[in-house]
PDB file of N, H, CA, C and O in Angstrom:
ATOM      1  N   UNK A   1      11.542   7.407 -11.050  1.00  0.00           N
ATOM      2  CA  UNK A   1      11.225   6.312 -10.158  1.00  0.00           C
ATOM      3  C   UNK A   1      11.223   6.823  -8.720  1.00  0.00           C
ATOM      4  O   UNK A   1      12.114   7.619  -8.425  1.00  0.00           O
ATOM      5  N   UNK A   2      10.421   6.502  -7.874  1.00  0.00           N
ATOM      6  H   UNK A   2       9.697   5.856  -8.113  1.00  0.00           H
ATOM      7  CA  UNK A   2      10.216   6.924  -6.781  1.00  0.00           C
ATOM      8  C   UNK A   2      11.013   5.658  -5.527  1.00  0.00           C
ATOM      9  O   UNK A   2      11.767   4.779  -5.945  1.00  0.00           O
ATOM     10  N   UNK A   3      10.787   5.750  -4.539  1.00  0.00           N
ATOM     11  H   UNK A   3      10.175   6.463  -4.199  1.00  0.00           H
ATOM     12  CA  UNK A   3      11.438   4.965  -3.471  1.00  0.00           C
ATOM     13  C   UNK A   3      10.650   4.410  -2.725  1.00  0.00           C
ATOM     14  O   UNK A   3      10.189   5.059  -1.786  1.00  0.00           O
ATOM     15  N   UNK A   4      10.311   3.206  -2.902  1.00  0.00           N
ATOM     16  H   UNK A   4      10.685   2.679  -3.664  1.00  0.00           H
ATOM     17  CA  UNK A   4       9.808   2.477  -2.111  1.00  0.00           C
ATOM     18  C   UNK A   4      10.216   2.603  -0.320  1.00  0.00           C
ATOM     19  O   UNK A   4       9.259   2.482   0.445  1.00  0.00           O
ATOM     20  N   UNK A   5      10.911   2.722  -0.013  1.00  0.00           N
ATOM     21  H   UNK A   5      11.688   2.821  -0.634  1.00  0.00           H
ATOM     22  CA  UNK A   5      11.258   3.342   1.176  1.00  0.00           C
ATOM     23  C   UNK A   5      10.787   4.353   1.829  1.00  0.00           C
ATOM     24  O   UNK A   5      10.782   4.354   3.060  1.00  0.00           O
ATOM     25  N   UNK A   6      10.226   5.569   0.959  1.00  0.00           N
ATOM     26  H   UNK A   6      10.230   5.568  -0.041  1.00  0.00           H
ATOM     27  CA  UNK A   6       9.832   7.026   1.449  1.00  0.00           C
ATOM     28  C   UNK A   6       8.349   6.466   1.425  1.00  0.00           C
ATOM     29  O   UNK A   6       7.508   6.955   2.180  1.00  0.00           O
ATOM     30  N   UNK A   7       8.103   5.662   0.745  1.00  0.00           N
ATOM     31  H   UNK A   7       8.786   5.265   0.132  1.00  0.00           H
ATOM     32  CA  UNK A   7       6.556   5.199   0.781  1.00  0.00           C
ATOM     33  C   UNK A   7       6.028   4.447   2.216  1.00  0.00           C
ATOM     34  O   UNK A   7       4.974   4.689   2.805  1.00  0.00           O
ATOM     35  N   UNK A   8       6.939   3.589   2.550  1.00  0.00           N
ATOM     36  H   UNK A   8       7.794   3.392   2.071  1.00  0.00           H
ATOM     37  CA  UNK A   8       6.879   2.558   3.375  1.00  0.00           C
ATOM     38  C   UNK A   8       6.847   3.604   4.730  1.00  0.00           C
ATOM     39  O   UNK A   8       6.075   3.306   5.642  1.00  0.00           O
ATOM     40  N   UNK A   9       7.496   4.548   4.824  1.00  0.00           N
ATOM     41  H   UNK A   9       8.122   4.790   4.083  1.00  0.00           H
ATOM     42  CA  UNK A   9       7.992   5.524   5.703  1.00  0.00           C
ATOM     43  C   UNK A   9       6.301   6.323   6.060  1.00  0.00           C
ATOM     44  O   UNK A   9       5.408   6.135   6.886  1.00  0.00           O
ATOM     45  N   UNK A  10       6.464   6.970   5.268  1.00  0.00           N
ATOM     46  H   UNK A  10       7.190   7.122   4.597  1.00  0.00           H
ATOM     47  CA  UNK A  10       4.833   7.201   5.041  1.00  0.00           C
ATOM     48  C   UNK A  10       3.399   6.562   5.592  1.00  0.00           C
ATOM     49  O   UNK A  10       2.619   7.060   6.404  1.00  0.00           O
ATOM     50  N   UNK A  11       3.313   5.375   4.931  1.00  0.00           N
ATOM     51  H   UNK A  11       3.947   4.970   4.272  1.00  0.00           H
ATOM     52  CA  UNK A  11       2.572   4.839   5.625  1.00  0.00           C
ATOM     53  C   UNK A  11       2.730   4.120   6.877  1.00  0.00           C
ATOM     54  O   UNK A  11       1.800   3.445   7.317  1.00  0.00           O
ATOM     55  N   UNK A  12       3.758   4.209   7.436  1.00  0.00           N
ATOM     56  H   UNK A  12       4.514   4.757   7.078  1.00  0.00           H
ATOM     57  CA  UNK A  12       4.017   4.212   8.657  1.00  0.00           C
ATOM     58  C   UNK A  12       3.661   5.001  10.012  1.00  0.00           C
ATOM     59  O   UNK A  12       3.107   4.637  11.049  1.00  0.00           O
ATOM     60  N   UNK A  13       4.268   6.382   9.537  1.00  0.00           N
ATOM     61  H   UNK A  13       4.718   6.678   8.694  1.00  0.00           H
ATOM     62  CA  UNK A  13       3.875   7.938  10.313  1.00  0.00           C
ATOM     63  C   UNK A  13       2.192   7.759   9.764  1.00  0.00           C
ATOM     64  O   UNK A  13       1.458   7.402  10.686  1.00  0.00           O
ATOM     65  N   UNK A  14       1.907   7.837   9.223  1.00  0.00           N
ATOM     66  H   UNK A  14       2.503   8.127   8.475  1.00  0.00           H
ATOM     67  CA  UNK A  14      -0.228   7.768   8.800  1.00  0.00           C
ATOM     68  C   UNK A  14      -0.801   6.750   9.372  1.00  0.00           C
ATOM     69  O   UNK A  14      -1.766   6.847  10.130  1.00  0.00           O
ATOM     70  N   UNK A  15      -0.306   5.818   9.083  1.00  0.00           N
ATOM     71  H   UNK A  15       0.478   5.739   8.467  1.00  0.00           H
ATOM     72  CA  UNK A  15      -1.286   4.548   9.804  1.00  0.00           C
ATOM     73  C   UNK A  15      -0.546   3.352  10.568  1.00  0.00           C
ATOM     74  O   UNK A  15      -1.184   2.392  11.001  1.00  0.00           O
ATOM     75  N   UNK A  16       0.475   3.439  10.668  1.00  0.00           N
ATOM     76  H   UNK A  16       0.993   4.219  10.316  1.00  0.00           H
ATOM     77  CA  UNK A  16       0.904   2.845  11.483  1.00  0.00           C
ATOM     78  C   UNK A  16       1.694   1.417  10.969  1.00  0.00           C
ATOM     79  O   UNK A  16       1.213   0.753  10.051  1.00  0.00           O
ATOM     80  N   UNK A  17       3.176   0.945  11.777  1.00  0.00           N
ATOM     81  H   UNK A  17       3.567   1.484  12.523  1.00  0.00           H
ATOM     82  CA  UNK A  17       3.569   0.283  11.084  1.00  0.00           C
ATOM     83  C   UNK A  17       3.516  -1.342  11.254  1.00  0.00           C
ATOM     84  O   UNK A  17       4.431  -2.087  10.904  1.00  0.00           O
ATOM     85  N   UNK A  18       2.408  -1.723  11.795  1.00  0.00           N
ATOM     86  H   UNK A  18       1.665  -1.118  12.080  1.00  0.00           H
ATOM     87  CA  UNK A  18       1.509  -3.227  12.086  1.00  0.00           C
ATOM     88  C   UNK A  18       0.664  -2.984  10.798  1.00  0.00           C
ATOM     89  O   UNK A  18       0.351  -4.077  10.328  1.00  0.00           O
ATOM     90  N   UNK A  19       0.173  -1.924  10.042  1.00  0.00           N
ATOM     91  H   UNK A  19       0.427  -1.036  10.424  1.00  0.00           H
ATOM     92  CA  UNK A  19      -0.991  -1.780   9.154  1.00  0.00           C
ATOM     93  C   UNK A  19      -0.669  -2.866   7.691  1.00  0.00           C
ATOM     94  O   UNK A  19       0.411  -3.446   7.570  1.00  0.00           O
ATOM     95  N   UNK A  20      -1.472  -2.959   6.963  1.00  0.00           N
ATOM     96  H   UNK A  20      -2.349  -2.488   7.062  1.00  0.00           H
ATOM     97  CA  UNK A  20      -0.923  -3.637   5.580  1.00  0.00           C
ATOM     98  C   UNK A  20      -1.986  -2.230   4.842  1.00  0.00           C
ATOM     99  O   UNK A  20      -2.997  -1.681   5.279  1.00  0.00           O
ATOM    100  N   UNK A  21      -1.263  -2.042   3.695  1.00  0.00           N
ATOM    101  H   UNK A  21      -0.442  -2.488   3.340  1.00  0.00           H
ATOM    102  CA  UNK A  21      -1.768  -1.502   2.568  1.00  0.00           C
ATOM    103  C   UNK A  21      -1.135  -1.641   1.458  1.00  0.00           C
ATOM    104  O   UNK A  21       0.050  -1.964   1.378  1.00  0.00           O
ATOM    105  N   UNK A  22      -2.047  -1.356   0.313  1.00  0.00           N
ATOM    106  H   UNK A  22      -3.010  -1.094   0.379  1.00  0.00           H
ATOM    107  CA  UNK A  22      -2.059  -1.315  -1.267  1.00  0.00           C
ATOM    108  C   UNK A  22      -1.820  -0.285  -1.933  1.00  0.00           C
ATOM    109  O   UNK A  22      -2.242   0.616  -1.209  1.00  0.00           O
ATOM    110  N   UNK A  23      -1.421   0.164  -2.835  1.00  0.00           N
ATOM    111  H   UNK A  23      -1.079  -0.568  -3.423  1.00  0.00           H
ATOM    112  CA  UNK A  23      -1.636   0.460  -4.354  1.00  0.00           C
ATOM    113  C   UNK A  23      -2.428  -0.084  -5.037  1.00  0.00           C
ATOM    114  O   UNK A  23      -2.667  -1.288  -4.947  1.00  0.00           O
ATOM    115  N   UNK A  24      -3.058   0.806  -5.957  1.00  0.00           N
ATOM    116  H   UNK A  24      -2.864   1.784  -6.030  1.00  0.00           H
ATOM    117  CA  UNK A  24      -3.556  -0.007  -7.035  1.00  0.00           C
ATOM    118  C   UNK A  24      -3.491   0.782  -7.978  1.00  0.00           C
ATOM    119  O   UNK A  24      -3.647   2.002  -7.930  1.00  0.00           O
ATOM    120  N   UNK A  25      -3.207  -0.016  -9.085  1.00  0.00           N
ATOM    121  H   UNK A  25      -3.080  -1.007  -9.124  1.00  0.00           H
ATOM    122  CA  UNK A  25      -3.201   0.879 -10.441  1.00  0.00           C
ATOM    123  C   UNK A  25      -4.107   0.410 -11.059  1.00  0.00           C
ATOM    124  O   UNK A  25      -4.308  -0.803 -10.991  1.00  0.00           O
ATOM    125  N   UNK A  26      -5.044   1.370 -11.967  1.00  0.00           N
ATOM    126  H   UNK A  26      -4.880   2.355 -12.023  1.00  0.00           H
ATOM    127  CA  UNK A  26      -6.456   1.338 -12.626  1.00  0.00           C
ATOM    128  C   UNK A  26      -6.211   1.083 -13.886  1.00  0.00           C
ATOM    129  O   UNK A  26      -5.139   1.412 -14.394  1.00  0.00           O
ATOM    130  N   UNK A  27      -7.278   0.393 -14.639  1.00  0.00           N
ATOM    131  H   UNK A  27      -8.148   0.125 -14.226  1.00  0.00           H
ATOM    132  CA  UNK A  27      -6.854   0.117 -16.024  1.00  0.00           C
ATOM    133  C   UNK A  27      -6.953   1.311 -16.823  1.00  0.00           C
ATOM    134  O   UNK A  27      -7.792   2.156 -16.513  1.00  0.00           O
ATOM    135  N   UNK A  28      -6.393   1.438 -17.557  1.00  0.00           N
ATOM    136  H   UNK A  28      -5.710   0.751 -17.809  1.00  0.00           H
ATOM    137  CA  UNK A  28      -6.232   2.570 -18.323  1.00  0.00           C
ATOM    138  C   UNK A  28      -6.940   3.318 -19.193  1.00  0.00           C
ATOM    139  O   UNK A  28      -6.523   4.304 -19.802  1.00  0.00           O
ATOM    140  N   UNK A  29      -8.845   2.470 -19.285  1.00  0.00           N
ATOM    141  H   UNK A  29      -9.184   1.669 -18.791  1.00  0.00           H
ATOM    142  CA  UNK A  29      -9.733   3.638 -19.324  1.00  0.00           C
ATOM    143  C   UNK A  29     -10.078   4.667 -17.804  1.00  0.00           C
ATOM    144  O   UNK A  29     -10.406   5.853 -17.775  1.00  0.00           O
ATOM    145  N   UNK A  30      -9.890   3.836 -16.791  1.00  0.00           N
ATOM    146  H   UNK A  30      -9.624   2.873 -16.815  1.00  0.00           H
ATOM    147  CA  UNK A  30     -10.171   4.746 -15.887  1.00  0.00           C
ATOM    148  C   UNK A  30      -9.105   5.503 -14.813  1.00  0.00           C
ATOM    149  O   UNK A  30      -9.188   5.881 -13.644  1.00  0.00           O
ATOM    150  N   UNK A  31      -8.288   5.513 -15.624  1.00  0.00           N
ATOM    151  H   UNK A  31      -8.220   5.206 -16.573  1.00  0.00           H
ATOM    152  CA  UNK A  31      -7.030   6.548 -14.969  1.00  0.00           C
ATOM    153  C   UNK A  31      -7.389   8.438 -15.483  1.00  0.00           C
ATOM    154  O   UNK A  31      -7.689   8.916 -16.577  1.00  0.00           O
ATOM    155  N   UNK A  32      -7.232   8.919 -14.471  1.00  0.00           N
ATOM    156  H   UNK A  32      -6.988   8.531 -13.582  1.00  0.00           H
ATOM    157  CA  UNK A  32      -7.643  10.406 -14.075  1.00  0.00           C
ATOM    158  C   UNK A  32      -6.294  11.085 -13.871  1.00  0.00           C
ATOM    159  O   UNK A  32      -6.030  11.474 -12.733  1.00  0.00           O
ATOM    160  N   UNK A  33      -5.456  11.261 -14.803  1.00  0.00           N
ATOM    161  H   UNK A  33      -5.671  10.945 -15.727  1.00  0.00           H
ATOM    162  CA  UNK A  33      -4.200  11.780 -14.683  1.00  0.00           C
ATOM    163  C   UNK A  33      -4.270  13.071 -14.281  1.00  0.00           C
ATOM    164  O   UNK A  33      -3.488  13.774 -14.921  1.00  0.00           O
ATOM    165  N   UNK A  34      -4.902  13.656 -13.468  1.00  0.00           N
ATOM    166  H   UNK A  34      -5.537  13.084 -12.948  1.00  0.00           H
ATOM    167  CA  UNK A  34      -4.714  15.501 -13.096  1.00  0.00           C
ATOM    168  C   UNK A  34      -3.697  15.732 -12.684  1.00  0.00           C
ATOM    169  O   UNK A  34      -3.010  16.569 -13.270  1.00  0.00           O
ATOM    170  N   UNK A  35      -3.252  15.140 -11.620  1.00  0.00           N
ATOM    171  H   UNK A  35      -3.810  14.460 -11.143  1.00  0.00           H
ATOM    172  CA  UNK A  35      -2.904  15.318 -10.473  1.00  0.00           C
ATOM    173  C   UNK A  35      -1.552  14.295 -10.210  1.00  0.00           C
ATOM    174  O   UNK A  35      -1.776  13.096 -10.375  1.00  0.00           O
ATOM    175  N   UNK A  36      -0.372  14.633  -9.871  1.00  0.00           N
ATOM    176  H   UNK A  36      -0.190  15.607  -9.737  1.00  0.00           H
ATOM    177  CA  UNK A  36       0.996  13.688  -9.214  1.00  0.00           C
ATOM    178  C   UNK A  36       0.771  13.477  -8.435  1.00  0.00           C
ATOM    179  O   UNK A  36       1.428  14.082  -7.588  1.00  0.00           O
ATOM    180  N   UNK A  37      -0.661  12.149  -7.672  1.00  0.00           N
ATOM    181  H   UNK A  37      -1.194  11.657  -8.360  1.00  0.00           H
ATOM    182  CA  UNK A  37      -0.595  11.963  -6.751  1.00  0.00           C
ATOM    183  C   UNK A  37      -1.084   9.799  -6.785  1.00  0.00           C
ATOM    184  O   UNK A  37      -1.511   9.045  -7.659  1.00  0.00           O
ATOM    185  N   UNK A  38      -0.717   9.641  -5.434  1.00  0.00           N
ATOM    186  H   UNK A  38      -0.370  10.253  -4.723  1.00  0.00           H
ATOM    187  CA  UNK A  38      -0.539   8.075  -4.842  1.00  0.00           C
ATOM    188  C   UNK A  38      -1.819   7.834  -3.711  1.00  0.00           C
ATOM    189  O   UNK A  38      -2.132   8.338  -2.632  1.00  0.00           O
ATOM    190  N   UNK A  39      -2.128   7.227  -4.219  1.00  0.00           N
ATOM    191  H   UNK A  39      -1.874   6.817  -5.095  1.00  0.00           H
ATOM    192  CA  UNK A  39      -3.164   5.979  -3.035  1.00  0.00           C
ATOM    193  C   UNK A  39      -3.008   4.887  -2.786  1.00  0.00           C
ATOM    194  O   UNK A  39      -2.758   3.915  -3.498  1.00  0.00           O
ATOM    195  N   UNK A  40      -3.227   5.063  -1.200  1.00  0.00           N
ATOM    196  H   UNK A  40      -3.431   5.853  -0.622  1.00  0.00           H
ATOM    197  CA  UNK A  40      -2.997   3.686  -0.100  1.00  0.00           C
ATOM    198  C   UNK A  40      -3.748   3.337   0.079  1.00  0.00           C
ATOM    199  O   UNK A  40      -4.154   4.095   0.959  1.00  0.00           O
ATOM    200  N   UNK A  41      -4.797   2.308  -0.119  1.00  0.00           N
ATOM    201  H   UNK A  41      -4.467   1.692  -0.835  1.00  0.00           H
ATOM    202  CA  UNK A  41      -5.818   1.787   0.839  1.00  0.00           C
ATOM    203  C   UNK A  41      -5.055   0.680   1.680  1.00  0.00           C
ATOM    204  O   UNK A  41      -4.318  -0.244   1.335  1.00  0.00           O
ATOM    205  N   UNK A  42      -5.631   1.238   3.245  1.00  0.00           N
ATOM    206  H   UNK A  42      -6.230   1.989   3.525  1.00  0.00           H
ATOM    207  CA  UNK A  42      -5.061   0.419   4.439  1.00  0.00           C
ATOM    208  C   UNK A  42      -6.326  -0.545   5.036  1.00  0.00           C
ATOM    209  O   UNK A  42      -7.479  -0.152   5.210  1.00  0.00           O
ATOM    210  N   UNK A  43      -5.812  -1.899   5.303  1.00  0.00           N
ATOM    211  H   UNK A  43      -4.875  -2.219   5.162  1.00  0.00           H
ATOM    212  CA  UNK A  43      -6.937  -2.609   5.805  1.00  0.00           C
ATOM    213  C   UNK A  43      -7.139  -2.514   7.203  1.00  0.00           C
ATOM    214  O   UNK A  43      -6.181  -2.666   7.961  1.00  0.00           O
ATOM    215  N   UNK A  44      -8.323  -2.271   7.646  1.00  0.00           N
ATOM    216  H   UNK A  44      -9.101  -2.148   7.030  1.00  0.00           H
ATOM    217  CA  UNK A  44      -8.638  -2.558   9.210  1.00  0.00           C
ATOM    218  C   UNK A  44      -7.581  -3.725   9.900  1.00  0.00           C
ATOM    219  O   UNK A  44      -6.948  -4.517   9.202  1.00  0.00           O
ATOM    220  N   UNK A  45      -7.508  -3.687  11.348  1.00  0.00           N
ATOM    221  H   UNK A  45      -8.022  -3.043  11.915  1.00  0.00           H
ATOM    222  CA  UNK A  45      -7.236  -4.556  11.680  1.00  0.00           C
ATOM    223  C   UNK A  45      -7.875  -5.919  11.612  1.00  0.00           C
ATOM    224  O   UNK A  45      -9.056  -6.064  11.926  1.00  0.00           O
ATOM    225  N   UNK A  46      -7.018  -7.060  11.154  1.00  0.00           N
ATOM    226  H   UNK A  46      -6.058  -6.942  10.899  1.00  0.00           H
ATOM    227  CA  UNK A  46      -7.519  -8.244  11.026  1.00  0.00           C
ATOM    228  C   UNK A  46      -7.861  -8.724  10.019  1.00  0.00           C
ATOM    229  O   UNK A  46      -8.244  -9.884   9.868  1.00  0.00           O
ATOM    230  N   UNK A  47      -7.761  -7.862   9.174  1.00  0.00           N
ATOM    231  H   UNK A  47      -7.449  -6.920   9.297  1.00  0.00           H
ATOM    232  CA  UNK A  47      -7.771  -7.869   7.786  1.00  0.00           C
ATOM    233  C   UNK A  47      -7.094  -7.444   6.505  1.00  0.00           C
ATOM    234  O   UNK A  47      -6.784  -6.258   6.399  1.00  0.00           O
ATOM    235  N   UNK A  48      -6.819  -8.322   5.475  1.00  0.00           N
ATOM    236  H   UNK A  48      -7.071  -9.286   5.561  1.00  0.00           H
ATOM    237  CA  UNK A  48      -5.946  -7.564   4.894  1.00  0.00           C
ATOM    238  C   UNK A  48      -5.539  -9.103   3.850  1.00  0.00           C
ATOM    239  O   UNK A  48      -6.188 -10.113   4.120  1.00  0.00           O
ATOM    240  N   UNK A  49      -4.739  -9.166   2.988  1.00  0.00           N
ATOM    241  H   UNK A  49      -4.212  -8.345   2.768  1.00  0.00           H
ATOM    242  CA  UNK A  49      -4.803 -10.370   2.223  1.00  0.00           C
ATOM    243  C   UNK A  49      -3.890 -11.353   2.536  1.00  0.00           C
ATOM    244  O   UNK A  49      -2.743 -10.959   2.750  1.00  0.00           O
ATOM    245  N   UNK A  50      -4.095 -12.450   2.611  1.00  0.00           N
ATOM    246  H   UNK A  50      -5.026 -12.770   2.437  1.00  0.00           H
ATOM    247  CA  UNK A  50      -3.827 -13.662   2.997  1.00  0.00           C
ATOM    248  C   UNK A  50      -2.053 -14.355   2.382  1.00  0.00           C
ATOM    249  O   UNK A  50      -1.553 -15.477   2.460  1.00  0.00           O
ATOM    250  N   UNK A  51      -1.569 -13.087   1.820  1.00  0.00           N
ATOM    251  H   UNK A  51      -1.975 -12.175   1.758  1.00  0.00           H
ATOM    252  CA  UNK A  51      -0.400 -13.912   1.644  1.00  0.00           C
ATOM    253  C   UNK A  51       0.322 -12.626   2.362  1.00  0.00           C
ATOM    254  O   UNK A  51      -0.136 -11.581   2.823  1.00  0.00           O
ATOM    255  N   UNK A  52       2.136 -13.351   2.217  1.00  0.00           N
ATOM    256  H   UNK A  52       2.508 -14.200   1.842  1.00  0.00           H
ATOM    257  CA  UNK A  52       3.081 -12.538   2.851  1.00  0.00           C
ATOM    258  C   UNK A  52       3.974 -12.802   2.229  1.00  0.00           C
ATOM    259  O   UNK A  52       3.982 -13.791   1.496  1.00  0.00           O
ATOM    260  N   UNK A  53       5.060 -11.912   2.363  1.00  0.00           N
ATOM    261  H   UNK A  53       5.054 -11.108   2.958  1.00  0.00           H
ATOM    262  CA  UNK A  53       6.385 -11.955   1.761  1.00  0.00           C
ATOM    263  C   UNK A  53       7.698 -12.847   2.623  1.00  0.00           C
ATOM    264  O   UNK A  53       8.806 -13.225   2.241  1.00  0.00           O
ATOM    265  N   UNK A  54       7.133 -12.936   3.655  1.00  0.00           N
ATOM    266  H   UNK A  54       6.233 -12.628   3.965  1.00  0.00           H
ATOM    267  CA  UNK A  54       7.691 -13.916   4.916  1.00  0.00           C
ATOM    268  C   UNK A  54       7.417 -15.072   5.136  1.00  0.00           C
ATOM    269  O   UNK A  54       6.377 -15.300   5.754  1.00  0.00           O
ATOM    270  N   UNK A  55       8.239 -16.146   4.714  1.00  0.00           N
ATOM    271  H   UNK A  55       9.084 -15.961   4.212  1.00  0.00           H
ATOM    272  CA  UNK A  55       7.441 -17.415   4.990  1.00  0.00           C
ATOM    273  C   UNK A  55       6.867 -17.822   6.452  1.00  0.00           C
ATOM    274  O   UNK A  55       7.494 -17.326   7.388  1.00  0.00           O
ATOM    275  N   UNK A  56       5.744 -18.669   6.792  1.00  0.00           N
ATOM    276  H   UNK A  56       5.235 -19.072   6.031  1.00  0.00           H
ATOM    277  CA  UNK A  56       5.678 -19.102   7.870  1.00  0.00           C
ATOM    278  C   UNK A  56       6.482 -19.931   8.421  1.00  0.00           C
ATOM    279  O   UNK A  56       7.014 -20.859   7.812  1.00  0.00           O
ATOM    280  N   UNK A  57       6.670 -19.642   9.791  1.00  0.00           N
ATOM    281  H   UNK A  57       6.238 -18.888  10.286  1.00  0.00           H
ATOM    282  CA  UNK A  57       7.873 -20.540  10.757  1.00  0.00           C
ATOM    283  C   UNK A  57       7.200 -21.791  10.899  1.00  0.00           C
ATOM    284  O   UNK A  57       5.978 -21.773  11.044  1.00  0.00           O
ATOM    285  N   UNK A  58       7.752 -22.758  10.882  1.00  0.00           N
ATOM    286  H   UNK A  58       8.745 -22.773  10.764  1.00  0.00           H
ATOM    287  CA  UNK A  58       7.210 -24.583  10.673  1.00  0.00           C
ATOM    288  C   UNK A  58       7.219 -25.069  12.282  1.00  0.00           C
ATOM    289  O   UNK A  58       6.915 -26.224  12.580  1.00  0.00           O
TER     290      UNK A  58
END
């Protein structure tokens, strides 16, 4: 199991820590196991998906 923390860290130092990004995991005909490696896709500013883990202040 890896650490969500060293990840978060990461995409922090790369893109910055205002950014939102993903994971995604592929269904399992199209997984390409070569390689021990992780992808982030980061959204432009202003974009990015519409929910949060923070509720809105009322």
């Amino acid at each position: 199991m890896r650490s969500w923390r060293v990840l978060q860290d990461i995409k922090n130092a790369i893109v910055g820590r205002d950014t939102i990004a993903v994971e995604i995991y592929p269904k399992e005909s199209e997984v390409t196991d070569t390689a021990n490696m992780y992808h982030l896709w980061v959204f432009a500013d202003g974009y990015g998906p519409t929910v949060s883990l923070i509720p809105p202040e009322k």
